[in-house]
C-alpha positions as CSV (number, residue, x, y, z in Angstrom):
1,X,197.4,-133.1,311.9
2,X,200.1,-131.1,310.3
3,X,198.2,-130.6,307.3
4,X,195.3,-129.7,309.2
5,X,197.8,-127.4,311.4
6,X,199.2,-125.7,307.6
7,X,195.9,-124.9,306.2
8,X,194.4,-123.0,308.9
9,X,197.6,-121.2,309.2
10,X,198.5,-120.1,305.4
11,X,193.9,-119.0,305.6
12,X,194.6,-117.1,308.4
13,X,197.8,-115.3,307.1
14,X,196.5,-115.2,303.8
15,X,193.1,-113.2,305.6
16,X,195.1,-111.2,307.6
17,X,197.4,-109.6,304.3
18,X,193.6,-109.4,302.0
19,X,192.5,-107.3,304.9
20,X,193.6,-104.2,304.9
21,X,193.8,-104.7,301.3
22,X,189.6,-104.8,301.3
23,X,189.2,-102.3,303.8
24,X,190.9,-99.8,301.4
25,X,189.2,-100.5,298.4
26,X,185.8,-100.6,299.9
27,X,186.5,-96.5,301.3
28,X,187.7,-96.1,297.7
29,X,184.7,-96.6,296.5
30,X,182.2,-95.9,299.1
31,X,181.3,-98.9,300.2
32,X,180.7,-98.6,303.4
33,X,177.6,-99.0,306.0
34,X,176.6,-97.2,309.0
35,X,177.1,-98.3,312.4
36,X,173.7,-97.6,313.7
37,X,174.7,-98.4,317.1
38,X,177.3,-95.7,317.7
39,X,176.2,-92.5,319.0
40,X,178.4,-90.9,316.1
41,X,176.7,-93.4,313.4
42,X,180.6,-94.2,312.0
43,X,180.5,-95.3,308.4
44,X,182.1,-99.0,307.9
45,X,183.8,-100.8,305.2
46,X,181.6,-103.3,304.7
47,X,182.2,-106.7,302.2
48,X,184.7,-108.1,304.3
49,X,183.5,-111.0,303.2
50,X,185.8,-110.9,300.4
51,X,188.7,-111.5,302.3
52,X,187.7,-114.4,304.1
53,X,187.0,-115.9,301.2
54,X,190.5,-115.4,299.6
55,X,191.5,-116.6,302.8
56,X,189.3,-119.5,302.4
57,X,190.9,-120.3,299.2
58,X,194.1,-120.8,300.1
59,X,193.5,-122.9,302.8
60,X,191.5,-125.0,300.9
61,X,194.1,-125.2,298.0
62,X,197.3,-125.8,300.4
63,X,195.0,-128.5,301.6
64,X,194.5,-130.2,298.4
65,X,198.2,-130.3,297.7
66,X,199.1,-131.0,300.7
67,X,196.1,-134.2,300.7
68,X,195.4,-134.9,297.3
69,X,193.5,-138.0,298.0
70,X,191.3,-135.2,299.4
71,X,190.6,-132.7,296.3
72,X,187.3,-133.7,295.5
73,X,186.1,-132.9,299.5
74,X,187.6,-129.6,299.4
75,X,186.9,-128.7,296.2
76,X,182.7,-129.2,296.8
77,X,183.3,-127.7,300.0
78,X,185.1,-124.7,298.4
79,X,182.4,-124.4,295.1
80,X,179.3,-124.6,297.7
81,X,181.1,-121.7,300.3
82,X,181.9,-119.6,296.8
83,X,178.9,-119.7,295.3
84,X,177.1,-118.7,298.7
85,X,179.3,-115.8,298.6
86,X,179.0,-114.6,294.7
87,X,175.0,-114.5,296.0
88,X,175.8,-112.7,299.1
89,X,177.9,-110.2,297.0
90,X,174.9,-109.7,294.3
91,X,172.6,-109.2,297.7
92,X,175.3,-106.4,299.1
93,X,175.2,-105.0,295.8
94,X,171.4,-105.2,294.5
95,X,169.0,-106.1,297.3
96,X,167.4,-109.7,296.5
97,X,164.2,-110.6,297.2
98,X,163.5,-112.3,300.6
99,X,162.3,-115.3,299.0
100,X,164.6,-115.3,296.0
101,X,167.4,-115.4,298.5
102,X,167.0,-118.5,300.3
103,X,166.6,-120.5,296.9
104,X,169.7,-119.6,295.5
105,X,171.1,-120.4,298.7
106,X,170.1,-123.9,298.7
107,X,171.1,-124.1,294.6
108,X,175.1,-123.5,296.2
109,X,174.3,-127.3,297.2
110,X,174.8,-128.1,293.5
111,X,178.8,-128.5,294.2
112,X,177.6,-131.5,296.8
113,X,175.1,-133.2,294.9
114,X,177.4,-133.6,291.7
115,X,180.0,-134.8,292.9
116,X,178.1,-137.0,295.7
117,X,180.9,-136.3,298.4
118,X,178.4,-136.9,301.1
119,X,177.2,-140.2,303.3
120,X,173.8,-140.5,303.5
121,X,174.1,-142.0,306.6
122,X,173.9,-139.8,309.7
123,X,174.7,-140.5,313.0
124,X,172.7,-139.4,316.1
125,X,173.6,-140.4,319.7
126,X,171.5,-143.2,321.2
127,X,169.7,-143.6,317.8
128,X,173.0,-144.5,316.1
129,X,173.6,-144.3,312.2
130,X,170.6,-143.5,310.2
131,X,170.6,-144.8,306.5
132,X,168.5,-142.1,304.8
133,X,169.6,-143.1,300.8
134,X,167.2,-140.9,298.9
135,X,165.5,-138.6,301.8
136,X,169.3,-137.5,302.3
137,X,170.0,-135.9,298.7
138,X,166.8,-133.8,299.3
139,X,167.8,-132.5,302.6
140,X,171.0,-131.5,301.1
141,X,170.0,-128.2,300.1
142,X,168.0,-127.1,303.5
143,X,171.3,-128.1,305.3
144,X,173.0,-125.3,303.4
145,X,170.3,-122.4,302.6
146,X,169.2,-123.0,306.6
147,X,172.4,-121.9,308.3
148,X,173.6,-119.8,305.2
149,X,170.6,-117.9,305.8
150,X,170.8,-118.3,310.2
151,X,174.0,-116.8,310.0
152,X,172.9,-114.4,308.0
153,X,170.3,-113.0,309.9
154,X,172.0,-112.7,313.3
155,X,174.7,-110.2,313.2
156,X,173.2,-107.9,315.1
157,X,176.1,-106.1,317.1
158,X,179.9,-105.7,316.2
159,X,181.5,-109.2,316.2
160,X,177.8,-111.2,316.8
161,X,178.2,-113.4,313.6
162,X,181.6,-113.4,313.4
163,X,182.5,-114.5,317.3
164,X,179.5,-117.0,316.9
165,X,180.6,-118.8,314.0
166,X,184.0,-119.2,315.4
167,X,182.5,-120.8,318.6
168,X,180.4,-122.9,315.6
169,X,183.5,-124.1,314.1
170,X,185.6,-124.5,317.1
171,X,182.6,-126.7,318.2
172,X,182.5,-128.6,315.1
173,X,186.5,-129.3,315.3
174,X,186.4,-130.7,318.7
175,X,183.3,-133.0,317.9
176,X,185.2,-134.1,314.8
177,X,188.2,-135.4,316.8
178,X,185.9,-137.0,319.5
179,X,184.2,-138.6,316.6
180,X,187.4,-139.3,314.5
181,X,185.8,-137.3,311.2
182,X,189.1,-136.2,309.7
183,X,187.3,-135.1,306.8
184,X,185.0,-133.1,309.3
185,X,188.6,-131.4,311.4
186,X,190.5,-130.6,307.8
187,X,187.3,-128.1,306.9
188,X,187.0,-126.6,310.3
189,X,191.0,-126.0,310.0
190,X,190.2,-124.6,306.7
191,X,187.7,-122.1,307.7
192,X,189.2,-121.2,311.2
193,X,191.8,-118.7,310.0
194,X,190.0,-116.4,307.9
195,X,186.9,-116.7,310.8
196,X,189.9,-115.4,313.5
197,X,191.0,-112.8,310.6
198,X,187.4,-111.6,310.9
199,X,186.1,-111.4,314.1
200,X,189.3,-109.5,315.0
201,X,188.3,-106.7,312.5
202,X,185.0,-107.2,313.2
203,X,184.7,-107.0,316.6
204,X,184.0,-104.3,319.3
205,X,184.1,-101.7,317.9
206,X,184.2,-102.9,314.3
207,X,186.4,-102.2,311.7
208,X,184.7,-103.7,309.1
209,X,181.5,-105.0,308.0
210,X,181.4,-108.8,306.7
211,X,178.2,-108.1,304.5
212,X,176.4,-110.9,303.4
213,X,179.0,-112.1,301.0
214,X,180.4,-113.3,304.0
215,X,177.5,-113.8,306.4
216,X,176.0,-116.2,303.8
217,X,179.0,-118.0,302.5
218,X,180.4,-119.0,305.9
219,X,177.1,-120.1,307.0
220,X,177.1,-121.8,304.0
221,X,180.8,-123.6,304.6
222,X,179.2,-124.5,308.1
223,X,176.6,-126.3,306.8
224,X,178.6,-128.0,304.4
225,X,180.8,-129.1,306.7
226,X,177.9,-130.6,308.8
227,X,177.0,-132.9,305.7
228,X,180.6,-133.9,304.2
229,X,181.7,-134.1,307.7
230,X,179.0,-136.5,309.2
231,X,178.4,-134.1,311.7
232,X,174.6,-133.0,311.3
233,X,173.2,-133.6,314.6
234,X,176.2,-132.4,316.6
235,X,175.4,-128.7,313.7
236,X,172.0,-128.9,314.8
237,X,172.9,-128.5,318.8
238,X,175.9,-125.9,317.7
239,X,173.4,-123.6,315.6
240,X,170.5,-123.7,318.6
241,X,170.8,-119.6,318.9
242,X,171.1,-118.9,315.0
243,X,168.2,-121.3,314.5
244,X,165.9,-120.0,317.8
245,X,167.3,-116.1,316.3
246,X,165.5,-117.2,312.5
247,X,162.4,-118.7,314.1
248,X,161.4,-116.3,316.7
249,X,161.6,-113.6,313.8
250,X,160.0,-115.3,311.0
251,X,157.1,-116.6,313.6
252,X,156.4,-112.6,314.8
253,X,156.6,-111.4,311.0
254,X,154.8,-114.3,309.3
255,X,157.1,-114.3,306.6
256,X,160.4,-114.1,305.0
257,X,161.5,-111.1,305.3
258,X,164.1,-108.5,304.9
259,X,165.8,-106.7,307.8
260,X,165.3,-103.5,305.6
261,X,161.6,-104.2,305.2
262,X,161.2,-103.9,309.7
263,X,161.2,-101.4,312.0
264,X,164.4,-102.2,313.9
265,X,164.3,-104.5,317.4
266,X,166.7,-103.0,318.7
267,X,166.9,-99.1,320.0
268,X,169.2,-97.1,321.6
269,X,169.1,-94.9,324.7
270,X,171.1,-91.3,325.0
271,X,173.5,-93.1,326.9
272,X,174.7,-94.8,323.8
273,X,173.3,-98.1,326.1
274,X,171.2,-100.6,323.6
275,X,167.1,-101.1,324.7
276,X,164.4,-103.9,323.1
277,X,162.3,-101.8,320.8
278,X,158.9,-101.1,321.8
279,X,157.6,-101.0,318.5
280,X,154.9,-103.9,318.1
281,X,155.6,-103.9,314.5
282,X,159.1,-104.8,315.1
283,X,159.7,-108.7,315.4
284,X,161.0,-110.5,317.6
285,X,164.7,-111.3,317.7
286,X,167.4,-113.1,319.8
287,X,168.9,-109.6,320.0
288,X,164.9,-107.8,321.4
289,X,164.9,-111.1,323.6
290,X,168.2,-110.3,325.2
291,X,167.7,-106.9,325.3
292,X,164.2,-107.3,327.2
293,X,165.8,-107.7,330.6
294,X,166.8,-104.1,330.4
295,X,169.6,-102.1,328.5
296,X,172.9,-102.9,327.6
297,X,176.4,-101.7,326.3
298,X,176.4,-102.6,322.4
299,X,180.2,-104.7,323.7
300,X,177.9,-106.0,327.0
301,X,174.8,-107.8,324.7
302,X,177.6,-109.1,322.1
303,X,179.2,-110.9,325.1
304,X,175.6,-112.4,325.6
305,X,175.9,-113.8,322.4
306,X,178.9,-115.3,322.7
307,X,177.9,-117.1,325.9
308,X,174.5,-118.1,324.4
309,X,177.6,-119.7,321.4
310,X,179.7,-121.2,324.5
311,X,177.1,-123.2,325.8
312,X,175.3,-124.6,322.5
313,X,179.2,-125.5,321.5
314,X,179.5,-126.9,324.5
315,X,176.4,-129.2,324.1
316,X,177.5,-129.9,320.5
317,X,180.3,-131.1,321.9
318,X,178.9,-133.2,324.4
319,X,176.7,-134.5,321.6
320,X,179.5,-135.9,319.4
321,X,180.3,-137.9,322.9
322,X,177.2,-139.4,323.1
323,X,176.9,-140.2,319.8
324,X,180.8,-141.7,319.9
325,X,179.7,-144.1,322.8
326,X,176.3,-145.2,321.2
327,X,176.7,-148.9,320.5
C-alpha cells in the first residue's frame, strides 16, 4: 500500500509544479480556446493534457522502482496512455478526421498486445470467470479506442470530464481492493494525482482546458486499466454516462462525427443560465438531455454530471462485490 500511497503522491505533486508551467506556455503561444459558456466568452489555456501526462509519468516511473517485479504492467500501461495522448495532441493541433480518430485510438492498444500483460480471462458477477483466449486479444483495442473516445466526447461544461474520470478511477480503486487486483489499485494510484491536479484547474470556472491530449489519453489509461486490471465489467457499469453520452449522439447524427461538424446542444440564455438547444439538427447529448428539464447554471448541470458519476461508481462498486462473492 505504501507504494501505491508514493506514486499517486510524487503524480500529483509532480502535476501540480507542470501546471502553472503549461498554463504559461500555452498564453505564450496562443493556445488557448474559448469558454463558450461565459457571458464574457474568456479565452483558456487549453492542452492541459500535457501536464497530467508528465504527472503520469512520474507516478508510473516511482512505481517501477519502487516494484520492479512490476515494470512491464506499468510500462504498457504508460506506452498505451502516451500514445493516446501524442494522438490527442496531433487532434488539438490539426483536426483529425472523425473516423481516422478512433482507429488510431485503438492502435495505442499495440503497448498491450506486445507485451501480452493482460488475462484473457474476465470475471463477471454471477457468471464468474470467463476464458475468452483468442476473442480477448481482438476486444483489446475496442476496450481502449471506446472509453478513449467516451471521455473524449463528454466534456461539456468546466470540470465535466475531468470530475467524472476521477469518480471513474476512484470507482475502479475501490472495486480493485474489494476484488484484491493490486495490479488494478497501483494504476488507479498512478493516475489519481494528476486527475486531482486537473479537475482542480479545471473546474468551475476553469482555468484550463485538458484538450484532447488529455481527454483521450486518460480515457485511454482507464480502459487500460479495465483490461490489465481484470476489471472490465465493473469499467463497463463505471462508464454507463460516457457510454449512454457516445450513443445517444452518434444514434441522432448517424455517424461519427466531430463536435465542430454540429450545431451545438447546448445554448445559453441572457442570464448566463445554460438551455437544451432547439436546433433539430443538433444531436442529442447527455448534456441536451439534462438540460431538457429546463435551464441551468453552467456550475449547476456540471454538478448533474457528477451525480450521474456518483451513482454509476457506486454500482461499479457494488459490482466488483458481486462478482467477489460469485462462487
Amino acid at each position: 500500500m505504501i507504494e501505491e500511497l508514493s506514486a499517486l503522491a510524487l503524480g500529483f505533486a509532480a502535476t501540480l509544479l507542470s501546471m502553472p508551467v503549461t498554463i504559461q506556455k500555452m498564453r505564450k503561444h496562443r493556445i488557448v480556446g474559448v469558454d463558450v459558456h461565459k457571458k464574457d466568452r474568456p479565452l483558456i489555456p487549453e492542452m492541459a493534457g500535457i501536464a497530467v501526462l508528465a504527472g503520469l509519468t512520474v507516478s508510473v516511473v516511482a512505481a517501477a522502482v519502487l516494484m520492479p517485479e512490476k515494470i512491464g504492467l506499468l510500462a504498457s500501461f504508460l506506452a498505451t496512455t502516451l500514445i493516446a495522448g501524442v494522438i490527442g495532441a496531433v487532434d488539438d493541433m490539426k483536426t483529425l478526421n472523425a473516423k481516422v480518430k478512433p482507429l488510431l485510438t485503438a492502435f495505442a492498444s499495440a503497448p498491450i498486445l506486445l507485451m501480452g500483460t493482460y488475462s484473457p480471462y474476465p470475471a463477471f458477477p454471477i457468471i464468474g470467470a470467463v476464458r475468452l483466449t483468442i476473442v480477448y486479444r481482438l476486444l483489446i483495442p475496442f476496450a481502449i479506442a471506446v472509453p478513449s473516445n467516451a471521455v473524449n466526447m463528454m466534456d461539456p461544461f468546466n470540470g465535466t470530464m475531468s470530475g467524472t474520470c476521477s469518480i471513474v478511477t476512484l470507482a475502479l480503486l475501490f472495486s480493485s481492493l474489494i476484488l484484491g487486483r493490486s495490479d488494478a489499485a497501483l494504476l488507479c494510484a498512478c493516475l489519481l494525482g494528476p486527475l486531482f491536479v486537473l479537475y482542480y484547474y479545471n473546474r468551475y470556472p476553469a482555468k484550463v482546458f485538458s484538450g484532447d491530449i488529455g481527454s483521450l489519453s486518460i480515457g485511454a489509461a482507464l480502459g487500460a486499466i479495465a483490461v490489465l486490471g481484470q476489471l472490465e465489467a465493473v469499467a463497463l457499469i463505471a462508464f454507463a454516462p460516457q457510454i449512454m453520452n457516445a450513443f445517444y449522439g452518434l444514434a441522432t447524427v448517424g455517424r461519427l462525427y466531430e463536435r465542430r461538424e454540429v450545431s451545438r446542444p447546448v445554448s445559453m440564455l441572457d442570464d448566463g443560465r445554460l438551455t437544451a438547444s432547439s436546433d433539430p439538427r443538433a444531436p442529442i447529448t447527455l448534456a441536451r438531455v439534462i438540460l431538457a428539464r429546463g435551464p441551468l447554471y453552467e456550475y449547476e448541470a456540471a454538478r448533474v454530471f457528477m451525480v450521474l458519476a456518483s451513482i454509476a461508481g457506486a454500482l461499479a462498486v457494488l459490482t466488483a462485490y458481486l462478482t467477489m462473492v460469485t462462487p
